[in-house]
Each structure stands twice: as C-alpha cells, then as structure tokens.
Backbone and ligand atoms as CSV (ligand in chain L), in Angstrom:
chain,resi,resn,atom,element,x,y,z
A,1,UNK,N,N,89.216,47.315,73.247
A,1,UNK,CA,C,89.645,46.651,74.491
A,1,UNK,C,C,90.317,47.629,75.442
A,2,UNK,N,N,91.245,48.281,74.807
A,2,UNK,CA,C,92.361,49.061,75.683
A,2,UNK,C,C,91.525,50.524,76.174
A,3,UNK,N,N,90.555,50.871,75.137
A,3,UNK,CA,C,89.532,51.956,75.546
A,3,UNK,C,C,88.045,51.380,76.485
A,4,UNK,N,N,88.028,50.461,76.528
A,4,UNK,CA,C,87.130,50.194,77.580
A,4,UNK,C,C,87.709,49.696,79.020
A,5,UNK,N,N,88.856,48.937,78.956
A,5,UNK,CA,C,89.367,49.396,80.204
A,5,UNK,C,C,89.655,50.602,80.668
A,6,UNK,N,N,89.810,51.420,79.815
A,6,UNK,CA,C,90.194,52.487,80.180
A,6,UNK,C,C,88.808,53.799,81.050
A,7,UNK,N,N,87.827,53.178,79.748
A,7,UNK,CA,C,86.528,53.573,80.884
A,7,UNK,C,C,86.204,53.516,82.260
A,8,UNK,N,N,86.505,51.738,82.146
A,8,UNK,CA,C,86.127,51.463,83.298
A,8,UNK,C,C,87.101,51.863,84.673
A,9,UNK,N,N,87.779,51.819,84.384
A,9,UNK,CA,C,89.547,52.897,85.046
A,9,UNK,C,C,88.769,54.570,85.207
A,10,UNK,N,N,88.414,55.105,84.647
A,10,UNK,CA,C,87.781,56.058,84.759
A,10,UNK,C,C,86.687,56.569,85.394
A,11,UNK,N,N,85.634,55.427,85.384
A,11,UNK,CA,C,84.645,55.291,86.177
A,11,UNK,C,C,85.074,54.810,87.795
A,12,UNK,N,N,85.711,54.022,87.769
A,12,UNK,CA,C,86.328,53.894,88.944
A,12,UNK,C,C,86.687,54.325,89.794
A,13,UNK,N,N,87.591,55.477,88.838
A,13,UNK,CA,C,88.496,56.508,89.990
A,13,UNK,C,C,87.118,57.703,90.289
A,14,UNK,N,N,86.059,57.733,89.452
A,14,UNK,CA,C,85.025,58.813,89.804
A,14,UNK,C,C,84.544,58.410,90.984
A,15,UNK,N,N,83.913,57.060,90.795
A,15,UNK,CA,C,83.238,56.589,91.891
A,15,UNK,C,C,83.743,56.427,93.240
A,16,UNK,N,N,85.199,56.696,93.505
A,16,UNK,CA,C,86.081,56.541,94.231
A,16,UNK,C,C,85.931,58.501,94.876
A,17,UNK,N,N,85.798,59.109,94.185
A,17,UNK,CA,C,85.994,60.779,94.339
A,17,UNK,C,C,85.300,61.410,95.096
A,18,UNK,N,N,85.040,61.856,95.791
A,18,UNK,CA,C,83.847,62.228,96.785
A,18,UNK,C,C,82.784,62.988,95.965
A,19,UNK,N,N,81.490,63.226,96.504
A,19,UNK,CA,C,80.807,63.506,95.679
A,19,UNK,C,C,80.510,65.743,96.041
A,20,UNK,N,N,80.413,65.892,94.885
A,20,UNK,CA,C,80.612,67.590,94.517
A,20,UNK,C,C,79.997,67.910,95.355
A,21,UNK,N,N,80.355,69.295,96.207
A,21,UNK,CA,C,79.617,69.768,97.285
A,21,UNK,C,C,78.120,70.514,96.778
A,22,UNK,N,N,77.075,70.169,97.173
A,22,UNK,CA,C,75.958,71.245,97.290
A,22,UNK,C,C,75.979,72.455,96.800
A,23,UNK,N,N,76.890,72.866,98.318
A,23,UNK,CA,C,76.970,74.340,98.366
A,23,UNK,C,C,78.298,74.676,97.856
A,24,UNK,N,N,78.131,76.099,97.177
A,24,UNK,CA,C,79.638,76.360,97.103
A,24,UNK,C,C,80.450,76.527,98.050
A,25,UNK,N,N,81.873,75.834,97.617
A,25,UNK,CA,C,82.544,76.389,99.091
A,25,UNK,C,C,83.249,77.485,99.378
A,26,UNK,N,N,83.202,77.713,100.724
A,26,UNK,CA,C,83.788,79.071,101.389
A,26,UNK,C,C,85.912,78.868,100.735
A,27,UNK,N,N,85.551,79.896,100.224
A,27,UNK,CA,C,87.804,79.724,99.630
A,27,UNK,C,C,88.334,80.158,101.425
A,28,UNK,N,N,87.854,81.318,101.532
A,28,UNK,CA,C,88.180,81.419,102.784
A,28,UNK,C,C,88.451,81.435,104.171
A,29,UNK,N,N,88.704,80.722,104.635
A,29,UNK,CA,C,88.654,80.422,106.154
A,29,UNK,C,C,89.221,81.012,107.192
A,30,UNK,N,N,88.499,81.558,108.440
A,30,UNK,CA,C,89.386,82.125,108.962
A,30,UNK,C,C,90.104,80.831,109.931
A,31,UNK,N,N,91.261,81.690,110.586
A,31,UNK,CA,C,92.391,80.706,111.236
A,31,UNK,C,C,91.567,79.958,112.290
A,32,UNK,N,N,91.765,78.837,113.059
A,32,UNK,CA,C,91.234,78.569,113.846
A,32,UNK,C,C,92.086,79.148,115.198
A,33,UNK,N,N,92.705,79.549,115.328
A,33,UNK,CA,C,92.744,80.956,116.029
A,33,UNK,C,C,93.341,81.906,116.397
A,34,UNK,N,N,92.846,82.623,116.894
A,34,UNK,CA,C,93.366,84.134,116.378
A,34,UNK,C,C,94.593,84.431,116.844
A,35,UNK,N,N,94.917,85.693,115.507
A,35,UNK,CA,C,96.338,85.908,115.241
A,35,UNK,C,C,97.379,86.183,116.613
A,36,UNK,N,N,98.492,85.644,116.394
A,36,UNK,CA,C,99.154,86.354,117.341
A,36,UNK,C,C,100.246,87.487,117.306
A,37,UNK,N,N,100.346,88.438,118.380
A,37,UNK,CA,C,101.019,89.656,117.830
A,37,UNK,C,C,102.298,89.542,118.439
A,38,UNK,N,N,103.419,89.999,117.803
A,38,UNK,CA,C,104.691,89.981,118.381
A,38,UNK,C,C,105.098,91.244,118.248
A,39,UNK,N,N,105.310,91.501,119.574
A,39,UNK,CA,C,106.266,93.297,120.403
A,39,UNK,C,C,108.058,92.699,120.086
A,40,UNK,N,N,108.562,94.240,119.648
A,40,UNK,CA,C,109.802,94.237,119.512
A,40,UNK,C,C,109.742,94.930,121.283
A,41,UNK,N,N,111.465,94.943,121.433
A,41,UNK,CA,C,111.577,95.917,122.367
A,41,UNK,C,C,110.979,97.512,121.915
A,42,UNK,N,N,111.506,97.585,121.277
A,42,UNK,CA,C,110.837,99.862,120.758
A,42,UNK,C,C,109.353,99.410,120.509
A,43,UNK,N,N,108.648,98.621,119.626
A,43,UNK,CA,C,107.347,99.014,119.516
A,43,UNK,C,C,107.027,98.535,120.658
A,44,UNK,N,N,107.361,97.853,121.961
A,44,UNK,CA,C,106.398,97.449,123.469
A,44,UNK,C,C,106.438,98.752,124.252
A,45,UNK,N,N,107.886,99.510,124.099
A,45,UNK,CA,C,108.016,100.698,124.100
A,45,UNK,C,C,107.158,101.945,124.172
A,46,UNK,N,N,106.622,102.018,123.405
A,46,UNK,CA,C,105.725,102.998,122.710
A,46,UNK,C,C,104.458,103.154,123.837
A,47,UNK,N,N,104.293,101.763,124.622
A,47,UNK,CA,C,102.984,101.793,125.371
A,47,UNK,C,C,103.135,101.932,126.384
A,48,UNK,N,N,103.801,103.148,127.430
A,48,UNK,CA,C,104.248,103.018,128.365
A,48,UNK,C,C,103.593,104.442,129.134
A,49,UNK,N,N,102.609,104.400,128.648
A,49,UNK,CA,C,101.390,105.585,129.727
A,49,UNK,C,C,101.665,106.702,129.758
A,50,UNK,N,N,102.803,107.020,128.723
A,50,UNK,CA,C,103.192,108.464,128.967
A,50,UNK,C,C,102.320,109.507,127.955
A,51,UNK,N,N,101.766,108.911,127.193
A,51,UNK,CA,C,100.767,109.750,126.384
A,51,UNK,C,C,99.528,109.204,126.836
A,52,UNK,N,N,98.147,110.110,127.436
A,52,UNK,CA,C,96.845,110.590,127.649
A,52,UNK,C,C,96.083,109.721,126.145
A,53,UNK,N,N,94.946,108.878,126.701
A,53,UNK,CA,C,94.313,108.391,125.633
A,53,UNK,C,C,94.818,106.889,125.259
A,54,UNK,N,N,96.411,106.684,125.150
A,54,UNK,CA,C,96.623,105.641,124.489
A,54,UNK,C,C,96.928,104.433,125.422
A,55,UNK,N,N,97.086,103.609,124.374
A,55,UNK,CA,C,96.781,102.309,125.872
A,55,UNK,C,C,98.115,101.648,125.892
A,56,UNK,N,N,98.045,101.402,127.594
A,56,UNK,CA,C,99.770,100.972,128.224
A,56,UNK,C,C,99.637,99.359,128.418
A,57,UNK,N,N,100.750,99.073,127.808
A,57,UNK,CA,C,100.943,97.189,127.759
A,57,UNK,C,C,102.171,97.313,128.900
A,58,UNK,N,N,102.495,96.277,129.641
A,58,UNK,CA,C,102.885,95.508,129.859
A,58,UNK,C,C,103.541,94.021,129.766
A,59,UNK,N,N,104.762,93.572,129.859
A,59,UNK,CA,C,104.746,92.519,129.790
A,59,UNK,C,C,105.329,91.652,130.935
A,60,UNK,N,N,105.069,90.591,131.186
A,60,UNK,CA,C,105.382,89.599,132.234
A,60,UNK,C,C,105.403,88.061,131.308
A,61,UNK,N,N,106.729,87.341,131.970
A,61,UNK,CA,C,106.833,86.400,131.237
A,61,UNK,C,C,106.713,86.410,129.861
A,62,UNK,N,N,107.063,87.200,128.962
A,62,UNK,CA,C,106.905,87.586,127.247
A,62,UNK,C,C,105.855,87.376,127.294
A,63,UNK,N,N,104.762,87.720,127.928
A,63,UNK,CA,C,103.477,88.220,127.781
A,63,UNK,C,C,103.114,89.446,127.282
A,64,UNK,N,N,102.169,90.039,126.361
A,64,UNK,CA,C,101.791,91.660,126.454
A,64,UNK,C,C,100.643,91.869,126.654
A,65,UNK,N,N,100.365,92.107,127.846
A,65,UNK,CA,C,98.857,92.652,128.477
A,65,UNK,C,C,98.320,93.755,128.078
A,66,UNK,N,N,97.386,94.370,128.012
A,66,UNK,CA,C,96.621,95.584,127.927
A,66,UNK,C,C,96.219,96.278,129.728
A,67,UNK,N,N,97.179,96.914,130.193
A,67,UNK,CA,C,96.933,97.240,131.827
A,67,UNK,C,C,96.067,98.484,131.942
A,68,UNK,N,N,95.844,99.103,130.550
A,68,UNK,CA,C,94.978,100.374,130.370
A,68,UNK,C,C,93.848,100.897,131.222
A,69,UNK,N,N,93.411,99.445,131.791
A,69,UNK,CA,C,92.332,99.770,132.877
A,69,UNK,C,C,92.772,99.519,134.183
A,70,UNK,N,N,93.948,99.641,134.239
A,70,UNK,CA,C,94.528,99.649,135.516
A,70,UNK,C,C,95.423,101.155,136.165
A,71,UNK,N,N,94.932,102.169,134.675
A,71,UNK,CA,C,95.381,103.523,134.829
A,71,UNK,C,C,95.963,104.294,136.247
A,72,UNK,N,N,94.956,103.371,137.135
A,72,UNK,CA,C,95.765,104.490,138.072
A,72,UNK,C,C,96.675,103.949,138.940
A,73,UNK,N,N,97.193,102.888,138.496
A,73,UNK,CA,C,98.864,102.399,139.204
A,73,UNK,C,C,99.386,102.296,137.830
A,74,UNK,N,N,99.127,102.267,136.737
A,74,UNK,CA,C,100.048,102.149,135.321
A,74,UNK,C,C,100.607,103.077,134.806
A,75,UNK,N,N,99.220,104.232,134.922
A,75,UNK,CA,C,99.590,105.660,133.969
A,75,UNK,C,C,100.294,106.483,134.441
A,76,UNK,N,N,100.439,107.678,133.366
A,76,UNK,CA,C,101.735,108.534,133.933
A,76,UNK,C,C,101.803,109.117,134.984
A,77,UNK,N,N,102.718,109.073,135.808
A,77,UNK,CA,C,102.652,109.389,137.480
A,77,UNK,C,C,102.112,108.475,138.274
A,78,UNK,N,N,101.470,107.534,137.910
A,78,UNK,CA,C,101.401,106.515,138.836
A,78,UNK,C,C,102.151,105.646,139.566
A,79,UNK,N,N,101.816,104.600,140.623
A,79,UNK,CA,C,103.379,104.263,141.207
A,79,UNK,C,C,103.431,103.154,140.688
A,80,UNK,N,N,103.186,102.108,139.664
A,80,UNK,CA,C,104.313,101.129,139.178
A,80,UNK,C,C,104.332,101.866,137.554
A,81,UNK,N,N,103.843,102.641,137.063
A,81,UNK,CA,C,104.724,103.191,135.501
A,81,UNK,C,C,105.877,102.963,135.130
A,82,UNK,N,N,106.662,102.475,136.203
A,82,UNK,CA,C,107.853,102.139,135.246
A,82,UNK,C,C,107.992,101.100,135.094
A,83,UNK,N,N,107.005,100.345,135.564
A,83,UNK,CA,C,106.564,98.515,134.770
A,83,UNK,C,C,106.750,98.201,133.579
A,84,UNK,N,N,105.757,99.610,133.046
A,84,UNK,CA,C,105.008,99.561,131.954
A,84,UNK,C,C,105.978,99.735,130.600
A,85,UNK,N,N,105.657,99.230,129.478
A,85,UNK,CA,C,106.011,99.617,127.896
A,85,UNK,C,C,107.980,98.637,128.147
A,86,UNK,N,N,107.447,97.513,128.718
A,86,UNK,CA,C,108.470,96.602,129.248
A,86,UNK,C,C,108.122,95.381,129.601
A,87,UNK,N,N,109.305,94.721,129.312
A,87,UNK,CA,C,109.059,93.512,130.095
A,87,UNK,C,C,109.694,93.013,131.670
A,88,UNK,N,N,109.198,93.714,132.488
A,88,UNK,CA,C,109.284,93.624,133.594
A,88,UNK,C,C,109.229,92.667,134.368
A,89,UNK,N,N,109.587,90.764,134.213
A,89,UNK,CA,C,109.441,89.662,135.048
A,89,UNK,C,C,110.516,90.157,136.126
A,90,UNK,N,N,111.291,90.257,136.105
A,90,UNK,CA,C,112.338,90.204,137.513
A,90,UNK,C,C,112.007,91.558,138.376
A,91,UNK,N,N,110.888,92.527,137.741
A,91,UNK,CA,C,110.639,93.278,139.147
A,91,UNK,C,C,109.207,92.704,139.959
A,92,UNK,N,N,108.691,92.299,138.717
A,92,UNK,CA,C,107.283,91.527,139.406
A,92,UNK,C,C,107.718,90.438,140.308
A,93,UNK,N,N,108.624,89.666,140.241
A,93,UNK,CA,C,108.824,88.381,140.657
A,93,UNK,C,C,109.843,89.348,142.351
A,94,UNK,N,N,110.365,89.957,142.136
A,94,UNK,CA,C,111.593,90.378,143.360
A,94,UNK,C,C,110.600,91.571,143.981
A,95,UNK,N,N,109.281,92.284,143.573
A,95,UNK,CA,C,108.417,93.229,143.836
A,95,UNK,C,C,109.424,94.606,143.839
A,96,UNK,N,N,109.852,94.644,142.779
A,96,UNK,CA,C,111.389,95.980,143.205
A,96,UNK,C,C,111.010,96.406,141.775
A,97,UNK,N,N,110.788,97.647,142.170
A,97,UNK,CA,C,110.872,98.951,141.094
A,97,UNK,C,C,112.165,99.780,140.954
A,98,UNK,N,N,113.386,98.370,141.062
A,98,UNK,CA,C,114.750,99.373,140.888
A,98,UNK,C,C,114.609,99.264,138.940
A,99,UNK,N,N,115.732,99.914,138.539
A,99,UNK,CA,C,115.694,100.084,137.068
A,99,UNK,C,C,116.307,98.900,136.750
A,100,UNK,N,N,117.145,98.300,137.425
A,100,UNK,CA,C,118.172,97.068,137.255
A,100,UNK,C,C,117.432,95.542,137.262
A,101,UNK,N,N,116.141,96.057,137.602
A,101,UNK,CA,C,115.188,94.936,138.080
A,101,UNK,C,C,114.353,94.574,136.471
A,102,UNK,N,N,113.723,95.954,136.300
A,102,UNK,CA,C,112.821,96.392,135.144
A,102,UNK,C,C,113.104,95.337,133.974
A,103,UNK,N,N,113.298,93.910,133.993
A,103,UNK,CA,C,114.085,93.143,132.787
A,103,UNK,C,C,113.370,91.616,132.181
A,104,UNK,N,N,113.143,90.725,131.407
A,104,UNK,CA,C,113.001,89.934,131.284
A,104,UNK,C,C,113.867,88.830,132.301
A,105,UNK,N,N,114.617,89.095,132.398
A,105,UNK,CA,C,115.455,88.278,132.904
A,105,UNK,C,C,115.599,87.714,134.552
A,106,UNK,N,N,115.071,86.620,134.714
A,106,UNK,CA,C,115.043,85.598,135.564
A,106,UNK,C,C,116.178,85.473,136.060
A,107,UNK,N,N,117.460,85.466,135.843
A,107,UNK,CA,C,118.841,84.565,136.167
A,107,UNK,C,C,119.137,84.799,137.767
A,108,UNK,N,N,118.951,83.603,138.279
A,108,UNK,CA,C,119.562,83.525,139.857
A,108,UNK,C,C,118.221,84.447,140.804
A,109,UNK,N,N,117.308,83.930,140.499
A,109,UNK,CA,C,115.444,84.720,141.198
A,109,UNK,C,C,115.792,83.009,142.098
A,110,UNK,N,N,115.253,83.370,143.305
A,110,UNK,CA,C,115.321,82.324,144.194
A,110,UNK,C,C,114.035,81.291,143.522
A,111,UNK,N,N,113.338,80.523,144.750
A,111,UNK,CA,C,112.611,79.671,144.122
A,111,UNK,C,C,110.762,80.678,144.675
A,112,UNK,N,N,111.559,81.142,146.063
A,112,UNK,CA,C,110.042,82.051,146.267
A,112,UNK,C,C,109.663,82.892,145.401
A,113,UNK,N,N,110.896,83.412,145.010
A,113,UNK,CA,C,110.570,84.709,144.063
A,113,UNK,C,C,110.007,84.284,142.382
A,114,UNK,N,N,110.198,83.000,142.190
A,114,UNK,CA,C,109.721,82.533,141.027
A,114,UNK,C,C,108.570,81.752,141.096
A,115,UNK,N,N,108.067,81.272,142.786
A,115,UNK,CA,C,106.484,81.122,143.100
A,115,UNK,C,C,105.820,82.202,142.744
A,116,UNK,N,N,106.436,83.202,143.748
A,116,UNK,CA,C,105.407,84.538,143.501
A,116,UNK,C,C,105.168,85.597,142.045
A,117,UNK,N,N,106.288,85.076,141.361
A,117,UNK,CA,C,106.405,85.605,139.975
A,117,UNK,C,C,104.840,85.019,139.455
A,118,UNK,N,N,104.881,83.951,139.416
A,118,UNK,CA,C,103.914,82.696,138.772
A,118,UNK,C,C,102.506,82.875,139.403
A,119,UNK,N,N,102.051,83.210,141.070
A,119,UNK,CA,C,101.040,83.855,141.069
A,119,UNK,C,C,100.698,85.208,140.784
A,120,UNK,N,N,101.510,85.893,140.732
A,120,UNK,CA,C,100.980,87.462,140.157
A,120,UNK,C,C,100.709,87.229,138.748
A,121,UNK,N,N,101.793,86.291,138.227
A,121,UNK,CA,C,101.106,86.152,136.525
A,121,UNK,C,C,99.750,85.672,136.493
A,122,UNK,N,N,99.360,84.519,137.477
A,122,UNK,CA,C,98.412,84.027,137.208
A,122,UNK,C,C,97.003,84.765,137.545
A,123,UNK,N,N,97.151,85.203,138.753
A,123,UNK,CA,C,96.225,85.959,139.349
A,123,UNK,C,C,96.051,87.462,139.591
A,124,UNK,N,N,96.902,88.205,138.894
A,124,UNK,CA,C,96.804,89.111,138.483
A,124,UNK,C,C,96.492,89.575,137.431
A,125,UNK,N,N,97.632,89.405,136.218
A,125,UNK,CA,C,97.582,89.571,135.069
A,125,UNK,C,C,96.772,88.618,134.210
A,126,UNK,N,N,96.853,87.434,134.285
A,126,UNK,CA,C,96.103,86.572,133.369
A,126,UNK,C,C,94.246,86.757,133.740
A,127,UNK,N,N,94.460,87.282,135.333
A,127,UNK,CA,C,92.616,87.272,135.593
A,127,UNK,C,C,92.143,88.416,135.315
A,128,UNK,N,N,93.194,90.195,135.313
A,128,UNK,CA,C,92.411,90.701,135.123
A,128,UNK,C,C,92.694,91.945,134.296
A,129,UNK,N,N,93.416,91.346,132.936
A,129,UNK,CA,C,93.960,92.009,131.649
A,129,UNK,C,C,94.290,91.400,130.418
A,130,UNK,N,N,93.743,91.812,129.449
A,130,UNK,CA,C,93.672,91.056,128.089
A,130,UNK,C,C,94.924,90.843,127.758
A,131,UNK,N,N,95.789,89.698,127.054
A,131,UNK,CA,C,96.761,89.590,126.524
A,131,UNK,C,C,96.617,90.435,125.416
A,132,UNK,N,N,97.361,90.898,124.248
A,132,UNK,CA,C,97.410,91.272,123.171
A,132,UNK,C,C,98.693,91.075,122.374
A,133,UNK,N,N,99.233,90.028,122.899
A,133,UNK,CA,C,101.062,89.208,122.343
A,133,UNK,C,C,101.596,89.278,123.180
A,134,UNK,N,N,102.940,88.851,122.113
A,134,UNK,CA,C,104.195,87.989,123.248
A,134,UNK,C,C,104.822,89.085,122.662
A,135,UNK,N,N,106.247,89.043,122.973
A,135,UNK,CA,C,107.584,89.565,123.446
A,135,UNK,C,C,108.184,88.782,121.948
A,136,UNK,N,N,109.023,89.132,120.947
A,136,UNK,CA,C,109.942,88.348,120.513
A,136,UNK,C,C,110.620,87.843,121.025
A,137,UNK,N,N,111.246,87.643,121.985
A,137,UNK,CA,C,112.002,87.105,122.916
A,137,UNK,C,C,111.277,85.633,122.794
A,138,UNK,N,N,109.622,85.591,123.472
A,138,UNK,CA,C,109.134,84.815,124.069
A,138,UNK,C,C,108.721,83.678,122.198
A,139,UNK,N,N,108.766,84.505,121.704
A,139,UNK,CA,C,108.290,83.726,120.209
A,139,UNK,C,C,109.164,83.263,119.400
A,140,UNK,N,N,110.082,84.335,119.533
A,140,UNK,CA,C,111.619,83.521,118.186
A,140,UNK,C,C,113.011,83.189,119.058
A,141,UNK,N,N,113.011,82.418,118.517
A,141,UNK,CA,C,114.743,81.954,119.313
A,141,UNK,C,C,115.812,82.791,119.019
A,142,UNK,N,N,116.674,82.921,119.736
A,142,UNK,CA,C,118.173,83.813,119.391
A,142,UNK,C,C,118.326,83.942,118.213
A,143,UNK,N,N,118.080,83.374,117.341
A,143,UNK,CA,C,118.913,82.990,115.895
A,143,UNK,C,C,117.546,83.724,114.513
A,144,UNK,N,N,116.577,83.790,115.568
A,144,UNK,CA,C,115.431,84.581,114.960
A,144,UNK,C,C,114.127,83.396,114.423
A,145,UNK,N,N,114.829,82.680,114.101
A,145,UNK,CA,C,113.796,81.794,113.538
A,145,UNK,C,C,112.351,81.223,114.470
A,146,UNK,N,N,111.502,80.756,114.444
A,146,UNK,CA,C,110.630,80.634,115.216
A,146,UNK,C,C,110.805,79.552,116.151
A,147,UNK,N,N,110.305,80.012,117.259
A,147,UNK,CA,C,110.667,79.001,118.781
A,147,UNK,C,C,109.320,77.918,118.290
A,148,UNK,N,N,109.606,76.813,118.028
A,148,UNK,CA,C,108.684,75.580,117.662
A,148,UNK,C,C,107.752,75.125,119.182
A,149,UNK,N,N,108.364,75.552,120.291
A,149,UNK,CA,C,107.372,74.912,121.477
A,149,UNK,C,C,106.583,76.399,121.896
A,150,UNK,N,N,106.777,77.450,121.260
A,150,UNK,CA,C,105.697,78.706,121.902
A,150,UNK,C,C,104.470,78.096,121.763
A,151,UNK,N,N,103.522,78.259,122.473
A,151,UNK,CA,C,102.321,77.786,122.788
A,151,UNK,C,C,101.375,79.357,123.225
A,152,UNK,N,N,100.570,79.799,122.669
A,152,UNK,CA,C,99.863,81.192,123.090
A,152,UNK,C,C,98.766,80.505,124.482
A,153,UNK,N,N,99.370,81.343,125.746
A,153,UNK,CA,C,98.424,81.483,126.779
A,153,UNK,C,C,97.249,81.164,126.528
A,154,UNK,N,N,96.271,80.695,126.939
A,154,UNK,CA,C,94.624,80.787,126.917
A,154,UNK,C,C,94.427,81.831,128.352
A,155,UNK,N,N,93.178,82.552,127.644
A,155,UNK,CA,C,92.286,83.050,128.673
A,155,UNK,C,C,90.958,82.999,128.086
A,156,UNK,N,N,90.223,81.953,128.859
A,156,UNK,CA,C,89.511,81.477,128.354
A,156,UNK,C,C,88.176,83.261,128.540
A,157,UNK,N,N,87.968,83.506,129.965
A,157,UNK,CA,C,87.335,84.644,130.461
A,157,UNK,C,C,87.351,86.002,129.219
A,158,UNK,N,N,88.506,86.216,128.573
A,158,UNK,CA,C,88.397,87.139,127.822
A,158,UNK,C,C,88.192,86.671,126.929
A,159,UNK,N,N,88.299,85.478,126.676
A,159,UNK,CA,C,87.154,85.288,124.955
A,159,UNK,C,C,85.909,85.505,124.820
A,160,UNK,N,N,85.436,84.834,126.073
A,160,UNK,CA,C,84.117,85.132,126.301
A,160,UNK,C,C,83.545,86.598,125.962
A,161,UNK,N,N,84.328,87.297,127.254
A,161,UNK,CA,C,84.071,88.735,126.744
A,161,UNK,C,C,83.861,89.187,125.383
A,162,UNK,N,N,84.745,88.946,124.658
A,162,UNK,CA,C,85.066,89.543,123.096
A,162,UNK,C,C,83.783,89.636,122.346
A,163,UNK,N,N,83.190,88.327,122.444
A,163,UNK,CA,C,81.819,87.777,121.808
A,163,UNK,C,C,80.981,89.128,122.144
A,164,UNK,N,N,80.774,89.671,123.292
A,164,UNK,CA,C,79.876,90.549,123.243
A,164,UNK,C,C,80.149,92.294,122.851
L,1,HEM,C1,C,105.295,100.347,150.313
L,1,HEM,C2,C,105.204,99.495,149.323
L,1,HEM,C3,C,103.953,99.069,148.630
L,1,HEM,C4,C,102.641,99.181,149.001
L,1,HEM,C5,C,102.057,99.784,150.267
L,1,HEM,C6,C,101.854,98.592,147.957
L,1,HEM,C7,C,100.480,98.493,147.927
L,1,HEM,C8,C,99.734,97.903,146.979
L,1,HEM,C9,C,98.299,97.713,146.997
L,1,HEM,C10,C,97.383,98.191,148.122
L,1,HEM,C11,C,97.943,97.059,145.888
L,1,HEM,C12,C,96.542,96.601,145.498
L,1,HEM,C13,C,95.767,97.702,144.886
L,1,HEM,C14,C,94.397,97.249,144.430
L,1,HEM,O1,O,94.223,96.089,143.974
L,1,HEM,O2,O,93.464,98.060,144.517
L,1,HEM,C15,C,99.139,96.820,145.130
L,1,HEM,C16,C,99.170,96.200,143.908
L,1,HEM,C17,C,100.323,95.948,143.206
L,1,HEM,N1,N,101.597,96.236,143.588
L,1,HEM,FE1,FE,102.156,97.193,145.272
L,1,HEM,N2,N,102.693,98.162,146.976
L,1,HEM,C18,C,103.970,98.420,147.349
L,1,HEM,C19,C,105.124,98.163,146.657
L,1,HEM,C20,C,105.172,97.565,145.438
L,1,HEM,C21,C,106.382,97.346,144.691
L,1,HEM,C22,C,107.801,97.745,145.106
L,1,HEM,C23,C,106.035,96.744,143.548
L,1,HEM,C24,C,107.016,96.362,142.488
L,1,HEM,C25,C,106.794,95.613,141.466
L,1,HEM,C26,C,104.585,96.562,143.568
L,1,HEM,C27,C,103.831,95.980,142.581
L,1,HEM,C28,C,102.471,95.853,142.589
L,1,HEM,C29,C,101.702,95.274,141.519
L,1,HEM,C30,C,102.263,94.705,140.231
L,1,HEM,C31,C,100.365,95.339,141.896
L,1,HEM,C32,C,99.163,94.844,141.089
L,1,HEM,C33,C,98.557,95.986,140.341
L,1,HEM,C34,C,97.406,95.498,139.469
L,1,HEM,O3,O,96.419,94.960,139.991
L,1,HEM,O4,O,97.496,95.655,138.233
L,1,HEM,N3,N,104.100,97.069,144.739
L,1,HEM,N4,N,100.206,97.337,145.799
C-alpha cells in the first residue's frame, strides 16, 4: 500500500518535471551584456596622450570614452590634452581649460552651463567615441559599495560597429 503510493508520488512528481533537453546544454553563458569597466583616478590617469601609440580616455559625467581618434585636439600638445586621462565635467560644461576646472565636480555650474554640459555629452562624446567605463565615482557610492541605480549608457551606433 504505502509503496505504491509511493510510486504513484513518484510518477507524479516525474510527470510534473520538464522533459530532458535534446541537446546538451551550453554550462556557459555569456552575460547578457557586456562587461563593464571601472577607472580608478591613477589607472584613468595613465591615458592621458602623453605616450605615442597608446590610447587617451577621457571622462565626462563618469563616463570613459576612447578620444584616441580625436588625436589631434587630445594628444600630446594638442589644445584640449589637459581634458584628457580625467574626469573633466566642470571644464566641458564652463568650456575652461583652467586646472581648477579639470574636475568631476558640478557644484554651483549654472543651469546653462549644465544644458551645455548635457549637449556636448550627448552630441559629442556619446556620437562620436566609444565608451569603455565609468569612473568609480560614477559606479560605487562613498562608502564603496555598489551604487544600486548605475545604469551603463547605451550607444546603440557603436554596437553596431563592433559586429563588424
Ligand atoms: C579661442 C577659443 C576656442 C576656439 C577658437 C575653439 C575652436 C574649436 C573648434 C573649431 C572645434 C571643432 C573642431 C572640429 O570639430 O573639427 C572645437 C571643438 C572643441 N572644443 Fe574648442 N575652441 C576654443 C576653446 C575651447 C575651450 C576653452 C574648451 C574647453 C573645454 C574647448 C573645448 C572643446 C571641445 C571639448 C571640443 C570638441 C572636440 C571633439 O570633437 O572631440 N574649446 N573647438
């Protein structure tokens, strides 16, 4: 008695189980999408056009662009280089290449200067330079732990690209 319910308890929960895949399955998956990279201050550092060959980031809004093909206002001796291997929102947004400017930091940018911040991000940088990460700043909160509302930019145009 107690072993044939028990069958049927058994059969049950099979028939209940989805049925075994075909094919074997893939263990691995890649992410649905791709990784994101986080710049300290010293390693964003490092990309700042002063070495021949290697490629100069930028950042705007804890963004990190690839401006490498923008060599000849980025690279060394060029006239915004000191943008570069930084996060530079308050000179993009105030258009000032003072050193005091050169900063993440927004605090007390009028409201024009934070329009025009927002189209140079948009229509500059986002149309015509690959992201390649954020800023820790822009990814972990003060306390280090991870900022829960970071959301990674889309560009949709350079995905495309990638494919080929
Ligand atoms: C006398 C002053 C300036 C002149 C005549 C000037 C001129 C120009 C010109 C002609 C371009 C467009 C180049 C092109 O697309 O082929 C440009 C781009 C730009 N300028 Fe200036 N500029 C001046 C000052 C500044 C200053 C002070 C800043 C400070 C942030 C600045 C930041 C930029 C940036 C970020 C771009 C975009 C570069 C890119 O496409 O990646 N400019 N400037």
């Amino acid at each position: 008695m107690a072993g044939g319910a028990a069958r049927l308890l058994l059969s049950a929960l099979l028939a209940a189980l989805p049925a075994a895949p075909a094919e074997p399955q893939l263990r691995f998956r890649p992410p649905a999408e791709a990784p994101v990279r986080l710049f300290t201050e010293p390693e964003l550092a490092r990309y700042d056009g002063q070495q021949e060959g290697q490629p100069i980031y930028l950042a705007v809004k804890g963004v990190v662009f690839d401006v490498t093909s923008g060599k000849e206002f980025y690279g060394k001796g060029a006239p915004y280089n000191a943008l570069v291997g930084k996060d530079s929102t308050r000179g993009v947004a105030k258009m000032s290449l003072d050193p005091a400017d050169l900063t993440h930091d927004t605090t007390g940018l009028t409201e024009e200067e934070l329009k025009s911040l927002d189209d140079i991000f948009n229509n500059v940088y986002k149309a015509k330079y690959p992201i390649v990460g954020y800023t820790s700043r822009r990814i972990l909160n003060e306390d280090g732990s991870p900022n829960l509302d970071f959301k990674p930019e889309d560009q949709p145009h350079f995905n495309i690209k990638d494919e080929f």
